[in-house]
N, C-alpha and C positions, 0 to 999 in steps of 0.2 A: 096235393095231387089227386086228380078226378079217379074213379075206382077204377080197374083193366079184366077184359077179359081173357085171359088167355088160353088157348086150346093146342090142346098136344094129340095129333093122330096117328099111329103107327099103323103102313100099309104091311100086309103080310108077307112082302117082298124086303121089309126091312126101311124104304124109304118113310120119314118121316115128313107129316106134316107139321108147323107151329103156327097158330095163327093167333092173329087180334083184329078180332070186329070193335071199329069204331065210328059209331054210327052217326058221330055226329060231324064227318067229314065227307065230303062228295067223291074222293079218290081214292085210291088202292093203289099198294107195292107192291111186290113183292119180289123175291133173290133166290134163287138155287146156288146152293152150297155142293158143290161137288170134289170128289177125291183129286182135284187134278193139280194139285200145286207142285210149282217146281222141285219141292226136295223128291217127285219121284217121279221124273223126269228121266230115260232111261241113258246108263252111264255113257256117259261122252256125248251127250246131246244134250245141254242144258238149251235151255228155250223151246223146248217140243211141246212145252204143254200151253206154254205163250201163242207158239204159230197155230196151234189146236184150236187154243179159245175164240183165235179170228176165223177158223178155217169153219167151222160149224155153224157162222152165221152167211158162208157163202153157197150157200142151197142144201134143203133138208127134206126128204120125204119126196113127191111129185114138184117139188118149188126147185127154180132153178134160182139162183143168186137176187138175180132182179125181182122175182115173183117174191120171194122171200120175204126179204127186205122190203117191196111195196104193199104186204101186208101189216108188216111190223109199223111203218108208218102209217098207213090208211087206220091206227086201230089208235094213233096218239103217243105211241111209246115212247116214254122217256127213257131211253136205257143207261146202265150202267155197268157193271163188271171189270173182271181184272183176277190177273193170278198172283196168288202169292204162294209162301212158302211150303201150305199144307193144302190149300184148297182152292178153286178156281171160282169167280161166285159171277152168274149170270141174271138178270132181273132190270127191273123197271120201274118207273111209275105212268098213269093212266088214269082215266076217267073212270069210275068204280064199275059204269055198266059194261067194258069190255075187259074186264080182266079172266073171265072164265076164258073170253076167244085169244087171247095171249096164250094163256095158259097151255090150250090145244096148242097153238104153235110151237110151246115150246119141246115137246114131245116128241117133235119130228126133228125139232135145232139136238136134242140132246139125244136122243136113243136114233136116229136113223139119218145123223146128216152124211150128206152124197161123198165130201172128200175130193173132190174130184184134182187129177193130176192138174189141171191150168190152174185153178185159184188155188189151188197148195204152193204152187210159184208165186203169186202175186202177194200171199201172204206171206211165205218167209223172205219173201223181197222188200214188204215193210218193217217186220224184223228187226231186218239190217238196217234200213233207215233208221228205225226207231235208235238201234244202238248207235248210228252216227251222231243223232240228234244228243247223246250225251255229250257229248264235245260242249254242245252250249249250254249243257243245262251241271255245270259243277257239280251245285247240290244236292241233285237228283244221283250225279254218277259216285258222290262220296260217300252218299245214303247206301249206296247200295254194296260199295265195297267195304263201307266200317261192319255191315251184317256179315258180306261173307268172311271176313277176317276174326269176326267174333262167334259168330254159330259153328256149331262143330256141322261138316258135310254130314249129312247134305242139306242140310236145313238152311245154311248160308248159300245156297248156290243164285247166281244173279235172274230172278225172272224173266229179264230182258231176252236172256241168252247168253252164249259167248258166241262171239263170230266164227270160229275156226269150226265150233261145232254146228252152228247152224249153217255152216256151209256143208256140211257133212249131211243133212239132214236129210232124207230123202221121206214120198210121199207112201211110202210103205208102210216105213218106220213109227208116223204120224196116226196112218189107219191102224195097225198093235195098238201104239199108243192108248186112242182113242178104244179099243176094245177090250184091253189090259184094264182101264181105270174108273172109265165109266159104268158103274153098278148102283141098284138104289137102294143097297145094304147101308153106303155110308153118302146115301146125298140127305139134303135138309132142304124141302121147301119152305121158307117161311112169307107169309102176307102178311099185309096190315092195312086196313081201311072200312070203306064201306060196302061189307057183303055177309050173305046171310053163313054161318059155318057151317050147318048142312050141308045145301047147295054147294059149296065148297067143297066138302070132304067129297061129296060123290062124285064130282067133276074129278076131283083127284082117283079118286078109288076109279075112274073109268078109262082114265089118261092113262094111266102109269102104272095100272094094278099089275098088269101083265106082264112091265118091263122087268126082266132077268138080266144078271150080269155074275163075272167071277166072284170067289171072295177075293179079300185085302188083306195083308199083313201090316201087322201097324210097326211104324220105324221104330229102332231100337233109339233110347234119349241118353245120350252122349255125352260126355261134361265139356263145357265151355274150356276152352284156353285166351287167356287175354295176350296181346300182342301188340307190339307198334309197326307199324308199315308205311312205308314213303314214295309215293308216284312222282317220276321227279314230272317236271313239266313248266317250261319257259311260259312266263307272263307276270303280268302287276299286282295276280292276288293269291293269296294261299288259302286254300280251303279244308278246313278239316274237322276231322268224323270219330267222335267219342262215343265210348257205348263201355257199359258197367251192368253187373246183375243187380236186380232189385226183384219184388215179391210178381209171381205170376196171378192168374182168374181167382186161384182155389186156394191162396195162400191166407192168412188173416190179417198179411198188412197188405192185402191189397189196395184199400179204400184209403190208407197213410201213405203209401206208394204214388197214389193220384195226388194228394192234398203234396204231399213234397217236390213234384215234378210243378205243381204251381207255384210254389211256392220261391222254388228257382227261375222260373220262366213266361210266370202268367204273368204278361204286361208288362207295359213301361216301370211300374212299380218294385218290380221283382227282384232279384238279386242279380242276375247276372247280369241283366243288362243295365241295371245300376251300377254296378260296380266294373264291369268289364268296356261299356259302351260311354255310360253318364256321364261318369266321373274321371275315366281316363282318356276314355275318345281310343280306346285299341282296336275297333274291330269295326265293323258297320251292319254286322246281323251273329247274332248270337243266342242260344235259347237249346233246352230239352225236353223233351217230350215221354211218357212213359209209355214201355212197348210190351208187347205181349205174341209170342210165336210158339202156337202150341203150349210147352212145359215151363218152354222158358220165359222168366218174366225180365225186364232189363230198361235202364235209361239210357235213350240216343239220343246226344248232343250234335251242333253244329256250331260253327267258328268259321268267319270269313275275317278277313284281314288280308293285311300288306306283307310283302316280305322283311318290311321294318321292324314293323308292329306283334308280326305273329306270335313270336316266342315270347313278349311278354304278355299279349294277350290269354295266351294258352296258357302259362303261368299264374294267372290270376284265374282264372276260368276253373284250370282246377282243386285251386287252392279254397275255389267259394263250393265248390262240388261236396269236399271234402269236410267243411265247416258245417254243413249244415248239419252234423252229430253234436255241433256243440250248444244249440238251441236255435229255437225258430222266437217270436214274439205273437203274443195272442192276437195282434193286428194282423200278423202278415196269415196266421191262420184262417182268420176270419174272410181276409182276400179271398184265400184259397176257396174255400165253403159257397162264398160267394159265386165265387166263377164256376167252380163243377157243380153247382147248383142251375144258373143261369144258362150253363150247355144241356144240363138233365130235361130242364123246362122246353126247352127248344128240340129237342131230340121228342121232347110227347108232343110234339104238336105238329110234326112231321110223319107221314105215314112209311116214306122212306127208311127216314132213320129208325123207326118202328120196328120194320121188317129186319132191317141190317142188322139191328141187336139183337133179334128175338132169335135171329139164324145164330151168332155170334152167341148168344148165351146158350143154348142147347148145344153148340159145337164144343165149347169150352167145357160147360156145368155140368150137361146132360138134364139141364130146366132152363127156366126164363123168369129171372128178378123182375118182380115189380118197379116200376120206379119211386113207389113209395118207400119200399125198400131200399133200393138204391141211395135214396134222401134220406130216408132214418142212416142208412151206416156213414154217410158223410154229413149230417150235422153230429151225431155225437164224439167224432173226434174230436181229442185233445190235444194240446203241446203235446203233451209225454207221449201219446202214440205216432204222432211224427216222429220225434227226435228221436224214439228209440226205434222206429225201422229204421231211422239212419244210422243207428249203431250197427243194429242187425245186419243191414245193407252195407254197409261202411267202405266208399269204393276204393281201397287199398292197391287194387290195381287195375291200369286202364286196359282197353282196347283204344287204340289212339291210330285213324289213319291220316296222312295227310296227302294234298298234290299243290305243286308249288314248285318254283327253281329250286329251292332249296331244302334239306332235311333239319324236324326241328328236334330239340333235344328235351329226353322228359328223364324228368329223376327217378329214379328205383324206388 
C-alpha cells in the first residue's frame, strides 16, 4: 500500500474537516456527514429527514431549484448521498479543479436552503413513490423491515418513511426539522483527491467558519431484541430477512467479523451458497453481509425462494450460520484475505471511496485507518480468530423476517 496522507481539521464551530491529498489522481470527492438520519426524525414522522435530503437540493441561497441544480451540473458533479440511520451524507465526485466551487455551493444547499412550500410537495410526493416502488423491489423492502424488527427504535425506523406518516408531514415540520438538526458541531467534511490541504482548510474556514447551529443529544443505545415476523403476501416467492449481533468499528473482532461474513458469502465458493444454492438448488439468491449502525455491530442475511423450497432452505441456511463455530479451513480463510484485501486495493484507488471512509472512520473511531493498516489487521488473522468470534458471536437467536403466502417455522 502507497504511503496516505491524512489531515484532520477542527473548525472552531465544531465541524470537522478530514482530508486526503492524492496527488497522483486528477479528481476529487468529497461527502458531508451530517446529524440528519432517520432515528431522529421527529416522533410520528418517520421519513422527514428523507423528504429534507431531497428538499435542500431544490433551491438554496439566491438559486432557485433550476439555477441550483444548473450549477451543480455546469461544474461536472457526480453526486451521491442518502439517509441512513444516524446521518444523512451529501457529496460527490468531480474534476479536482472545481471542487473548492462545489464546495461554496454546498454552503448555501446545507445552512440556507429555501424549503420552499411547492417543492416540499413534489418531494414528499416522491417519497411516496419511492415507497410504492417497494412493492417491486422485495429485497430492498425485507432489508429494511429485518433492521427495523431488529434494532431497538429508533434506530430501526424505515428511511424510506412510513406512509401514514408522511402523509401527515407538513412543510413546517420539515423547516424544525431542518433547523433542530443541522449544526457543524457534529457534521464531518471529508475529501479525497487532487488539492492542495491548505487552500483547502481556508476555503473551508471561509465557508463554513461562521455557520452556528443548536447542540445535539446523543441517542440513549438500547439493547437489541431478536424476533420472527411474517408479512403475509400472495405470490410465487418467499423473501426473507435474517439479521444476528456480531463485533461493531471499535470491537477487536471486528476485522474476524469481516473475514467470516466472507467466509459465508464471499462468492460462488462460499458456504452458503454452496451448500444452500449448489448442492440443493433451494433458493436462487442467498448471501450475508456484515453491518455496522452506530454501536451496533450485526450480520444481515437474505433468502429468496419458493413457497416449496423455503423452509427447507431456511433450515439449512441457518444450520451453516450457526456451524461456522465449529471451524472454518485455512483455504476458505485465505478466500476470505483475499477478497477484503482485493475490495481494500480498490476502495485506494478510488477518490470516492476515499472520501466515504475517511468520513465513516472519524464518524465511527473519531480517527481515520490507514489502509496499510487496515491490510496489516486482515492479513494477520487466523483460523482461531475467526472461529472464536463465532463462538463469541454464536447466533443462538435469530431476528428472522419473512413475506410470502405463507408463515415459516424456526426452532427455539
Amino acid at each position: 500500500m502507497s504511503e496516505q496522507d491524512i489531515r484532520i481539521h477542527k473548525l472552531s464551530n465544531g465541524m470537522t474537516l478530514v482530508a486526503e491529498p492524492m496527488q497522483e489522481v486528477s479528481s476529487a470527492a468529497f461527502v458531508f456527514l451530517v446529524p440528519l438520519g432517520v432515528a431522529y426524525d421527529p416522533p410520528n414522522l418517520t421519513g422527514a429527514s428523507n423528504v429534507l435530503a431531497e428538499l435542500i437540493f431544490r433551491g438554496a441561497g439566491d438559486m432557485d431549484n433550476r439555477t441550483l441544480n444548473d450549477r451543480l451540473d455546469g461544474l461536472g458533479l457526480h453526486r451521491h448521498g442518502g439517509i441512513t440511520s444516524l446521518f444523512g451524507s451529501f457529496g460527490g465526485a468531480l474534476v479536482a479543479d472545481n471542487l473548492l466551487e462545489a464546495l461554496k455551493l454546498y454552503v448555501d444547499i446545507i445552512t440556507g436552503p429555501i424549503l420552499s412550500a411547492e417543492q416540499f410537495e413534489a418531494c414528499r410526493e416522491l417519497a411516496l413513490q419511492s415507497l410504492d416502488s417497494l412493492e417491486d423491489d422485495p429485497r430492498q423492502k425485507i432489508s429494511l423491515l429485518v433492521r427495523e424488527k431488529y434494532l431497538p427504535y429508533p434506530f430501526g425506523r424505515p428511511a424510506p418513511g412510513r406512509r401514514e406518516e408522511l402523509q401527515a408531514l407538513t412543510q413546517q415540520e420539515v423547516r424544525k426539522h431542518w433547523a433542530d438538526r443541522l449544526t457543524p458541531a457534529q457534521t464531518i467534511l471529508a475529501a479525497a483527491g487532487k488539492f492542495d490541504f491548505e487552500h483547502l482548510k481556508q476555503a473551508v474556514e471561509e465557508y463554513f467558519g461562521s455557520w452556528s447551529g443548536p447542540a445535539l443529544e446523543e441517542l440513549e443505545q438500547l439493547e437489541q431484541h431478536n424476533q420472527v415476523f411474517h408479512q403475509p403476501h400472495d405470490g410465487a416467492q418467499v423473501h426473507v430477512g435474517v439479521m444476528y449481533p456480531s463485533a461493531a468499528y471499535r470491537h477487536e473482532d471486528y476485522y474476524a467479523a469481516l473475514a467470516a461474513a466472507v467466509v459465508l458469502s464471499g462468492g460462488m465458493g462460499s458456504r452458503l451458497f454452496t451448500e444452500v444454492r449448489e448442492k440443493r438448488g433451494l433458493c436462487y439468491a442467498v448471501g450475508v453481509a456484515h453491518q455496522v449502525i452506530g454501536a451496533y455491530g450485526a450480520v444481515q442475511g437474505y433468502l429468496g425462494s419458493t413457497p416449496e423450497r423455503a423452509q427447507e432452505a431456511l433450515e439449512v441456511m441457518l444450520a451453516e450460520l450457526v456451524k461456522l463455530a465449529d471451524g472454518i479451513t485455512e483455504d476458505e480463510l485465505e478466500r476470505a484475505k483475499v477478497g477484503l484485501r482485493a475490495s481494500l486495493i480498490m476502495q485506494g484507488e478510488s477518490t470516492t471511496a476515499r472520501a466515504i471512509g475517511c468520513a465513516g472512520d472519524y464518524y465511527h473511531l473519531g480517527r481515520v485507518r490507514s489502509l496499510q493498516e487496515i491490510e496489516e489487521n486482515i492479513l494477520k488473522l487466523t483460523v482461531d480468530d475467526v472461529v472464536n468470534h463465532a463462538r463469541r458471536f454464536k447466533p443462538n437467536d435469530f431476528t428472522i423476517v419473512t413475506i410470502g403466502p405463507k408463515e415459516l417455522k424456526v426452532k427455539s
